[in-house]
C-alpha positions, 0 to 999 in steps of 0.5 A: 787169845787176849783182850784189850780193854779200852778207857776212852777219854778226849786227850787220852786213852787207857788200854789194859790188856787180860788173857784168857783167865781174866789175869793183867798181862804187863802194865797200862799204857795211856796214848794221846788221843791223836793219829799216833795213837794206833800205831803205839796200841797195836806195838803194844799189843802185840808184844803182849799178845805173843802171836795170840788172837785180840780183841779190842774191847773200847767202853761205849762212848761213841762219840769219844772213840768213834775214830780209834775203834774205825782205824782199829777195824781198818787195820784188820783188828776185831772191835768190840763195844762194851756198855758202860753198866757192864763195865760198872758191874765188872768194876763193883763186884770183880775189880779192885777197890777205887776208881781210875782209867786203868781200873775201868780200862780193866773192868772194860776187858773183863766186861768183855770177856765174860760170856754172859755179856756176849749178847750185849756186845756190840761190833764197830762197823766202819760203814755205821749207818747212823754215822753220818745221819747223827750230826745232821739230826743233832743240827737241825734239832738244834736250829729247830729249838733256835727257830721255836725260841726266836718266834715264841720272843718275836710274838711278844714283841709283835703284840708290843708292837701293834695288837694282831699283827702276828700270823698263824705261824711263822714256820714257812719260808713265806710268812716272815717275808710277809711279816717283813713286808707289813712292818715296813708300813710302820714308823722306823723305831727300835723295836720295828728294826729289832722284829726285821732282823728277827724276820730275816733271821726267822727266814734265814733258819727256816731255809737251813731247817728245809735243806737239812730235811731234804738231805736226810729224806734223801739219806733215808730213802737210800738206807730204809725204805721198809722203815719209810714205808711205816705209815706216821714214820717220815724222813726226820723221825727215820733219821732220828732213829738210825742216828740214835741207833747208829748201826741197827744190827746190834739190837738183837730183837724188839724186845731190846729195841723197847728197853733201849727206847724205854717202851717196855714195861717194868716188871713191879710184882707185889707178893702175888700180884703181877704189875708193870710201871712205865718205864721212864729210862731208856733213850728219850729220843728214841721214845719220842720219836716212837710217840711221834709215830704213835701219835701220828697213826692214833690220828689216821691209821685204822689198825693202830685206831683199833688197837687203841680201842681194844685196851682203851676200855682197861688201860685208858687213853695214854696205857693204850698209847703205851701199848702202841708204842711197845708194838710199833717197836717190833714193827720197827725193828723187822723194817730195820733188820730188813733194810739193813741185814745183820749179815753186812750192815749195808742197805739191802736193794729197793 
């Protein structure tokens, strides 16, 4: 068996390939980031390979490789993704001194190859059921962050225009039409017209932030019931977190889960006393959704109310909160494993 070990970039890509003993087998070869691109990995390969099995190791920048790795596993190949702590590590304390694609493409490979990282690898699916999701997520996170920016300037320039004129909230598709209505009533002047576009634009995203909602709790109720049906968990935050996961089966328990979101505990001993610190890494949208979740059932479900009071006494409010959290990712992730078996990463039957 050989290992290919893949350095992904945006115009190019660097492969090395190693053999059973961690030895280089023939020189790099870097291809142009294009449809090409595979047909000229897996000559290469296979003249090097000598009729042995290959594993395709790719360093874990998704967004980078997503295409590659997909038409690597539509053309029958095994793909495998190595993070890149573990290509660091290779790259530190095994590798040759300096820093180059070729370099990381290796360290990648033997990354890969290591026994020790086998649990931390994880397989391309083509049918990754974050794929799709992550995009959608991204845009209406970014329309969301417009529409707050857009009312937090229109509220100035309201309180500009006329004391009280603004509304409770500006964050339905009914109040900037109102608004618009109300500003008719005043003289035509720069301002009036600035705060009409506003009140259109306003209308314009809110429409765009309400459909792309309904697409992905369409999506959700499709791919993860059992994680809908967490009380506090809606169609945004589930979205949210298939898009930050991509493909739930690579998470091996809860306890992965928590130190992937940054709701495990850090381990800070000193001498013979046992403490724990937050953890302030991990993935922050993981983590806020998980606070969103947290939040939601502190307000309106009695179990979570309970568990709160039980630590409240000893860890206060927000390490009760904390403790919520850490327990809700187990809860989470048996949903996960149930919606989505391991087995073949598609949505398990309603």
């Amino acid at each position: 068996m050989v290992t290919v070990g893949i350095d992904p970039h945006k115009q190019t890509h660097t492969a090395v390939i190693i053999d059973e003993a961690g030895r280089r087998v023939g020189t790099p070869l870097t291809v142009d980031d294009d449809p090409s691109s595979v047909a000229k990995l897996l000559a290469w390969a296979g003249r090097r390979a000598a009729g042995r099995a290959v594993t395709w190791a790719i360093e874990d920048g998704r967004a980078l490789a997503r295409r590659l790795a997909s038409a690597l596993v539509a053309a029958g190949q095994v793909v495998v993704w190595v993070p890149v702590r573990l290509m660091v590590a290779e790259r530190h304390h095994t590798g040759p001194r300096g820093k180059s694609d070729p370099l990381d493409a290796l360290a990648v490979a033997k990354a890969a190859l290591n026994p020790d990282n086998a649990r931390y690898l994880a397989t391309h699916r083509v049918d990754d059921p974050g794929a799709q999701l992550a995009p959608l997520v991204e845009h209406r996170d970014q329309l969301v962050g417009e529409r707050t920016r857009l009312i937090n300037t229109m509220r100035w320039r309201l309180h500009q225009l006329a004391p009280g004129l603004e509304p409770t909230t500006l964050t339905t598709l009914k109040a900037p039409r109102e608004l618009a209505a109300r500003l008719e009533e005043f003289p035509d002047t720069p301002l009036r017209r600035v705060l009409l576009a506003n009140c259109h634009r306003l209308e314009t995203l809110t429409s765009d932030i309400n459909e792309l909602t309904r697409e992905l709790g369409e999506h959700t109720r499709r791919v993860c019931p059992n994680l809908l049906a967490i009380p506090g968990v809606g169609p945004v935050v589930a979205a949210t977190i298939l898009a930050e996961l991509g493909d739930p089966t690579r998470i091996r328990n809860g306890a992965a889960l928590a130190r992937l979101a940054g709701t495990a505990p850090i381990p800070v001993w000193s001498s013979d006393t046992e403490r724990h610190r937050l953890d302030r890494g991990g993935n922050r949208r993981l983590n806020r959704a998980l606070h969103t979740i947290a939040r939601t059932q502190a307000r309106s479900h009695r179990p979570a109310q309970a568990l709160i009071a039980k630590h409240q006494d000893t860890k206060g409010k927000r390490g009760a909160i904390r403790v919520l959290k850490r327990h809700l990712t187990n809860v989470i992730h048996r949903a996960l494993r149930h919606d989505i078996p391991p087995t073949t990463c598609q949505p398990s039957a309603a």
